[in-house]
C-alpha positions in Angstrom: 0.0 0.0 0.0 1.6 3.2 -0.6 2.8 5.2 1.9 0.6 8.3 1.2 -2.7 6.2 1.4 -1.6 4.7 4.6 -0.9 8.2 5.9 -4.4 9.4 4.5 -6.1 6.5 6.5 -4.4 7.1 9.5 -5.4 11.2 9.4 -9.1 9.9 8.8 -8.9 8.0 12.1 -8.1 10.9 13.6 -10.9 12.9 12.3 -12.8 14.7 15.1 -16.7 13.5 14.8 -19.2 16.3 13.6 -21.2 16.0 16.7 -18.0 17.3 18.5 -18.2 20.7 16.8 -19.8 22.4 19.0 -18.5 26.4 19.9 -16.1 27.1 22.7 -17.6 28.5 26.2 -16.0 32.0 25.7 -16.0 32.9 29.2 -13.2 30.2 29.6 -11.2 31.9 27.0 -11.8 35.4 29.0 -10.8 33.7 31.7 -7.6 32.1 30.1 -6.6 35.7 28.6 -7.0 36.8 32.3 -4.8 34.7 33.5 -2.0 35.6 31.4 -2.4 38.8 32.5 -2.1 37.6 35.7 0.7 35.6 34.7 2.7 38.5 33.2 2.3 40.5 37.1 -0.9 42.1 36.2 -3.9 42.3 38.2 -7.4 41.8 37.2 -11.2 42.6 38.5 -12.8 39.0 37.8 -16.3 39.5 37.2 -16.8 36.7 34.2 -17.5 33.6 35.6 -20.1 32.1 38.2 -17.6 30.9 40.5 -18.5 31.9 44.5 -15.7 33.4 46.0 -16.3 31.1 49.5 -15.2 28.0 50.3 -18.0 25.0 51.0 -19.3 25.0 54.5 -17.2 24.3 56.9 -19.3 21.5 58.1 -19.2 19.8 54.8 -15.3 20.0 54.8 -15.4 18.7 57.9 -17.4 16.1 56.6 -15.2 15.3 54.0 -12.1 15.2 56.3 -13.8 12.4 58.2 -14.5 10.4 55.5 -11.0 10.3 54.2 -9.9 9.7 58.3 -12.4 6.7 58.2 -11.1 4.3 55.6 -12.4 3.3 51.9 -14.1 5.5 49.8 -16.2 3.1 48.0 -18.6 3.4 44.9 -22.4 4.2 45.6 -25.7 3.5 44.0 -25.5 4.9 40.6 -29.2 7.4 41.8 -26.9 8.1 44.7 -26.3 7.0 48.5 -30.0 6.7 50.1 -28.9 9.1 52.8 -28.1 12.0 50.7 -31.5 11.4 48.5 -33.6 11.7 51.8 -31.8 14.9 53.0 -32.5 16.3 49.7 -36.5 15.5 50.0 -36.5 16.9 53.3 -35.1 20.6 51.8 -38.2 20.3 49.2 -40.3 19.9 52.5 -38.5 22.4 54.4 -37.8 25.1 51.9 -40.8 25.1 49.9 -43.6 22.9 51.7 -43.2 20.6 48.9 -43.3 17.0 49.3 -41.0 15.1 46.8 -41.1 11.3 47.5 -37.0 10.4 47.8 -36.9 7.9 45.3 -37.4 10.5 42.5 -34.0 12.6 43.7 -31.2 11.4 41.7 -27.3 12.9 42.6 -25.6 14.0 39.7 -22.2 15.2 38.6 -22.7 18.8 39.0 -25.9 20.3 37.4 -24.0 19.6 33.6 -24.4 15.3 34.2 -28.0 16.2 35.2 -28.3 18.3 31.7 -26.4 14.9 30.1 -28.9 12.5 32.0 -31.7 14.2 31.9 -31.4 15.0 27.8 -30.5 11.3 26.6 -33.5 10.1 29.0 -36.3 13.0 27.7 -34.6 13.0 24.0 -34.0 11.4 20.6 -32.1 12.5 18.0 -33.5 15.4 15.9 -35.5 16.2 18.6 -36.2 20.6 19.1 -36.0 21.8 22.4 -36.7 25.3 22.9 -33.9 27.2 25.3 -33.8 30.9 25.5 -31.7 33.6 24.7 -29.3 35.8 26.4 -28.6 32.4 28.2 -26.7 29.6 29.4 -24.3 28.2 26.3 -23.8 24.9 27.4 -27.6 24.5 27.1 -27.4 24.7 23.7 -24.5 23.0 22.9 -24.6 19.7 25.1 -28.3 19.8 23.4 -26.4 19.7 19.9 -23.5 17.1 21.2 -26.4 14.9 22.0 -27.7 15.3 18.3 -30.8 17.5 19.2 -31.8 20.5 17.7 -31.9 23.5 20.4 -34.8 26.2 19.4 -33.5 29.8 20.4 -36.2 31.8 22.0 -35.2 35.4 21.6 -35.9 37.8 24.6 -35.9 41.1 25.5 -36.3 43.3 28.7 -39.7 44.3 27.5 -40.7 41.2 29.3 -37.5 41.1 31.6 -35.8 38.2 29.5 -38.8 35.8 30.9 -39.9 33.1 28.7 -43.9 33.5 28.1 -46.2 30.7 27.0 -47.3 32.9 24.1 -43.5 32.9 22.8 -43.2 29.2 23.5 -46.4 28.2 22.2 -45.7 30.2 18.6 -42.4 28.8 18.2 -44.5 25.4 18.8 -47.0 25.8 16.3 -43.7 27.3 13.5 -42.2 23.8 13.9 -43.3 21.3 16.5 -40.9 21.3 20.4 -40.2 18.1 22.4 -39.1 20.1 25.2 -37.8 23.8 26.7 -35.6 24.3 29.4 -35.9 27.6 31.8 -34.2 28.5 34.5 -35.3 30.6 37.2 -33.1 33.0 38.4 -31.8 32.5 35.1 -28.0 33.3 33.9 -27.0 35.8 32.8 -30.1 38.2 33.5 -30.7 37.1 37.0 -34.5 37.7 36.6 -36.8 35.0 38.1 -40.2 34.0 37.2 -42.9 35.0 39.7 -45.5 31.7 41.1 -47.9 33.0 38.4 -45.8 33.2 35.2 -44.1 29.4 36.2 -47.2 27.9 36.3 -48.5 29.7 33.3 -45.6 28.5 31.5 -45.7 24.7 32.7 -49.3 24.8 32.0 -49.0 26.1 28.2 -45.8 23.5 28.2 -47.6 20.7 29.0 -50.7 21.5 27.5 -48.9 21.1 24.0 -47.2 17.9 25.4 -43.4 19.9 25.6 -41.5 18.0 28.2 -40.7 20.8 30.7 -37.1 21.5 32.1 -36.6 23.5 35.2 -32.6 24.9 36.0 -33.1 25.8 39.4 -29.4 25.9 40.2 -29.5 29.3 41.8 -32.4 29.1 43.8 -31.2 30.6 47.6 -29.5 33.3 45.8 -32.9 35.1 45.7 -33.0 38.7 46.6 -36.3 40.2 44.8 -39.0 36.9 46.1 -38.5 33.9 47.4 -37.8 31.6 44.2 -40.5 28.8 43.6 -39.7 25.4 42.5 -41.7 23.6 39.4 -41.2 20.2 41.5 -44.5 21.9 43.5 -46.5 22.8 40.3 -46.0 19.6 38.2 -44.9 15.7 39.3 -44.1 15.9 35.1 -41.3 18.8 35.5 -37.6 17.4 35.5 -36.1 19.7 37.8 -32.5 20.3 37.7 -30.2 21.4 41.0 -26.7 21.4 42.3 -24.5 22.5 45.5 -21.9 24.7 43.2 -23.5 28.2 43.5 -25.3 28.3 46.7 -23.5 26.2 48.8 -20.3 27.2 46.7 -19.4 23.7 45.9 -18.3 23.9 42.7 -14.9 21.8 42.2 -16.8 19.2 43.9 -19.4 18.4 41.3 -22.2 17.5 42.8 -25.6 17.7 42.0 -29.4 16.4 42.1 -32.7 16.2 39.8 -36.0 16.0 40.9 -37.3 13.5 38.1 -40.5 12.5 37.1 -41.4 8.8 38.0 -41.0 7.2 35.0 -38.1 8.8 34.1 -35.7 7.0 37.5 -35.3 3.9 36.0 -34.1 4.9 32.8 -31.9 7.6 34.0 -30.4 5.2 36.6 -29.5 2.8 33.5 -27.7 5.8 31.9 -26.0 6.9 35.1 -24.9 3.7 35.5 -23.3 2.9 32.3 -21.8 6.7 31.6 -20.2 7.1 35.5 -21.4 4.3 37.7 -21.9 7.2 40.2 -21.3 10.6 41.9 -18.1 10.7 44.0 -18.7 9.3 47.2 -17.0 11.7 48.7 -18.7 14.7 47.3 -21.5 12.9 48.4 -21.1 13.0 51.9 -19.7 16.7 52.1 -22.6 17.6 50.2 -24.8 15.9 52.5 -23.1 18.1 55.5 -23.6 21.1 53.6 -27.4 21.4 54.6 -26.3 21.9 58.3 -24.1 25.1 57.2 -27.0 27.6 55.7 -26.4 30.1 58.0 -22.8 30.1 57.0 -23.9 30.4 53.6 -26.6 32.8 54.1 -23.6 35.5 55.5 -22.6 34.9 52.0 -25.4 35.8 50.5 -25.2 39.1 52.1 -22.0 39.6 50.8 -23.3 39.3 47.1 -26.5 41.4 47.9 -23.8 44.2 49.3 -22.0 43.6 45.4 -25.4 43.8 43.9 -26.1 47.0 45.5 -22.7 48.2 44.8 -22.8 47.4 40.9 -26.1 48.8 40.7 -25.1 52.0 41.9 -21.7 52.2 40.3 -22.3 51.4 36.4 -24.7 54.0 35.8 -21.3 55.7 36.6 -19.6 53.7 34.3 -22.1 55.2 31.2 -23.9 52.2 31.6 -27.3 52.5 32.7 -29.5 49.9 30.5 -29.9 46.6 32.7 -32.3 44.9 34.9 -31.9 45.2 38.7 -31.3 41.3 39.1 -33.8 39.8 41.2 -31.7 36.6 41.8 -28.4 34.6 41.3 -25.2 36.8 41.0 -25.2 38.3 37.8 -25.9 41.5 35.9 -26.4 42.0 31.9 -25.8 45.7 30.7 -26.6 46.9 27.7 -23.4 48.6 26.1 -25.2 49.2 22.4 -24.3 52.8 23.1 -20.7 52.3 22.3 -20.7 49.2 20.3 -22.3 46.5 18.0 -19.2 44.2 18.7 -19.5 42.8 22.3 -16.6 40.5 22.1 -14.2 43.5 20.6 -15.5 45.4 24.1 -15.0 42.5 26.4 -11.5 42.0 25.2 -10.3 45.8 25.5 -12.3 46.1 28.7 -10.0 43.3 29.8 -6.8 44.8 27.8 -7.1 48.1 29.0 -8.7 48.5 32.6 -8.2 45.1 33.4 -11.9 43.9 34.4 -12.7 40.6 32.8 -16.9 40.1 32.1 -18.6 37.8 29.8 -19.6 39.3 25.9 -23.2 39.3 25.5 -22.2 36.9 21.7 -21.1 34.2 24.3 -24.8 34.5 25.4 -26.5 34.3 22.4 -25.5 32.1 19.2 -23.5 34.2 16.4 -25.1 33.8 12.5 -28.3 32.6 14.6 -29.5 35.7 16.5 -27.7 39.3 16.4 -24.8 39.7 18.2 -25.8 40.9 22.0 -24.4 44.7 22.4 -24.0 43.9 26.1 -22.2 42.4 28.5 -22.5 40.1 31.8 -21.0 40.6 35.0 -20.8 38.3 38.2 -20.7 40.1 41.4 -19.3 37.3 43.5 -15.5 38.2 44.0 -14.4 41.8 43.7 -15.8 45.2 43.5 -14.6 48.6 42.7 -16.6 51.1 45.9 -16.2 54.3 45.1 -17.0 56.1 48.3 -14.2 53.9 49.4 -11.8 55.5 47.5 -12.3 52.7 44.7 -12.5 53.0 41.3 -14.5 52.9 38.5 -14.6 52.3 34.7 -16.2 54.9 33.2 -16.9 55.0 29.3 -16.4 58.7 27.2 -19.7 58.4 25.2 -18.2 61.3 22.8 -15.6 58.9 22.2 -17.1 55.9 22.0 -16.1 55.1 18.1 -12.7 55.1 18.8 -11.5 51.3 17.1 -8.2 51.6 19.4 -9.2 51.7 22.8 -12.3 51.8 25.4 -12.8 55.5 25.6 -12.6 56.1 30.0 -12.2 58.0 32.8 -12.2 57.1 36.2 -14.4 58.5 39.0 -11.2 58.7 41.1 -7.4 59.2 40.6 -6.8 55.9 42.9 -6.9 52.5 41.2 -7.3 50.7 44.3 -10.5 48.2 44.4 -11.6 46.0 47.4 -13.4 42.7 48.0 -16.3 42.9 49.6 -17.8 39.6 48.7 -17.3 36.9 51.4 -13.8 35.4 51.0 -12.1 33.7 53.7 
């Protein structure tokens, strides 16, 4: 065979599959550019990523610590150790006056193996499930891994980046939806659905037999109403949770679902083939972590403090177009009075006054919908207080064309900036 054939054949086995094309999180490439500058001696505001600035309760590192003490660290059941499960019902009883029997909680790998799980067991290939947009990427794009067709919902702050059954029910009728996944507060607007527009939207959902997802993953981090759960308004709702952002477990990967009946059995099949099970490990520190709320609560005031903070301060900045979020610990301001190119902004934001935030295009899907002329910040590490001799980015709208640079000032000569999230 000649040599050029057999090097041919050997490229083609190489060949990445199509379903493997899916775009790049681009906050992880802000955060990667960020850490060169960091790298280099720089410093740099961090304000693009949902990653809590706290460490896990100290119960459920104590918890952890034991475990380790106390010998072997074995595998679990593949829906997750029986112990954990029950505690898990007990917060749907305790938190919401919701009874969820424990045999429907399955633990996950974070909230993205529930996503995984919960897709291949609702989905087949080719199905269209309806996700809106400013939102999560990974939505979208573990959707598209999974050979699904994800259905971008534009919205708009005319009806504060909700999803309404009106929208979802004329996207329906254009071409028929499996499913739609909302969460609630939702990423990156922070807005939350009120007790009446979630059960609208359920209702219209199921009505037109669309298999409803529910992203609950910041529920606690609710600042404007209490946050209400779709596991008390349907037993049909998969409902999707995890111990990253609240109890700021992140690295530990640990999460649950709420899942309809019928749904346990085949979802335990699939958790059993694709990871046999959640570490046990993560398990029990997760477990713990219900015993450390009012550690976690003093947290929480530490990001309502940010909130408040980044409320008052970018209207300083020259940016004054965003919804007061009503949950979770973000903030999306519109920048379309400077640019059309949110990426271009993100980067020279980063470049220049050395604040990394997420571009609105990461938020949205490029050639699909229009670029997003805004920007996303998270409020859980550092923030610039001005009436503590901080500073602040503040945009030159007369030179706002400038292709060089992000036109600025500052409020104040100093470039000092302080924490005042909860770091320890």
């Amino acid at each position: 065979m000649p040599e050029a054939t057999v090097r041919d054949r050997a490229r083609s086995l190489l060949t990445a599959s199509g379903r493997s094309d899916v775009p790049p999180f681009m906050v992880m490439d802000v955060m990667a550019a960020a850490a060169r500058i960091e790298a280099a001696g720089g410093h740099v505001i961090h304000m693009e990523v949902g990653q809590p600035a706290a460490s896990a309760p100290k119960v459920a590192i104590a918890a952890a610590h034991a475990a380790l003490e106390s010998g072997r660290i074995d595998y679990t059941s593949a829906l997750g150790t029986p112990s954990l499960r029950a505690r898990i019902a007990r917060h749907y009883r305790e938190t919401y006056g919701c009874a969820v029997d424990a045999e429907r909680i399955v633990v996950t790998t974070g909230s993205s193996g529930a996503f995984i799980l919960g897709f291949l067991a609702m989905f087949e290939p080719g199905d269209r499930v309806a996700v809106t947009v400013p939102g999560y990427p990974p939505y979208r794009h573990i959707l598209t891994a999974l050979g699904c067709e994800p259905v971008l919902i534009e919205t708009s702050s005319e009806t504060r980046h909700a999803l309404t059954g009106e929208a979802l029910l004329a996207a329906h009728r254009r071409t028929p939806l499996k499913g739609v996944l909302v969460g609630s507060p939702a990423n990156p607007t922070g807005t939350m659905m009120s007790r009446e527009a979630l059960t609208s939207l359920i209702s219209a959902a199921e009505g037109a037999g669309i298999r409803f997802i529910s992203d609950e993953i910041y529920h606690g981090l609710d600042y404007a109403f209490p946050a209400v759960t779709a596991a008390e308004l349907s037993p049909h709702a998969l409902v999707i949770n995890s111990f990253s952002k609240y109890f700021c477990m992140t690295g530990w990967r640990v999460g649950w679902m709420v899942a309809p009946e019928p749904l346990v059995r085949p979802i335990e099949r699939l958790q059993q083939n694709l990871a046999i099970s959640v570490p046990t490990l993560s398990q029990i520190a997760a477990e713990a972590a219900f015993e450390g709320r009012e550690e976690m609560e003093a947290v929480k005031r530490g990001y309502q403090e940010n909130r408040r903070i980044l409320i008052a301060g970018l209207p300083q900045a020259g940016l004054n177009k965003f919804l007061p979020a009503d949950g979770a610990f973000y903030l999306y301001a519109d920048v379309s009075a400077f640019t059309s190119d949110s990426l271009e902004f993100a980067k020279q934001m980063l470049e220049q006054a050395r604040v990394a935030a997420t571009p609105g295009i990461d938020l949205k899907l490029l050639h699909v919908v229009r670029d997003s002329p805004a920007v996303a910040y998270s409020w859980t590490k550092q923030i610039a207080r001005p009436e503590a001799g901080g500073s602040l980015l503040v945009i030159d709208r007369d030179a706002a064309s400038s292709e060089d640079s992000v036109p600025r000032r500052t409020i104040s000569p100093t470039t000092e900036w302080s924490s005042v999230s909860c770091r320890r």
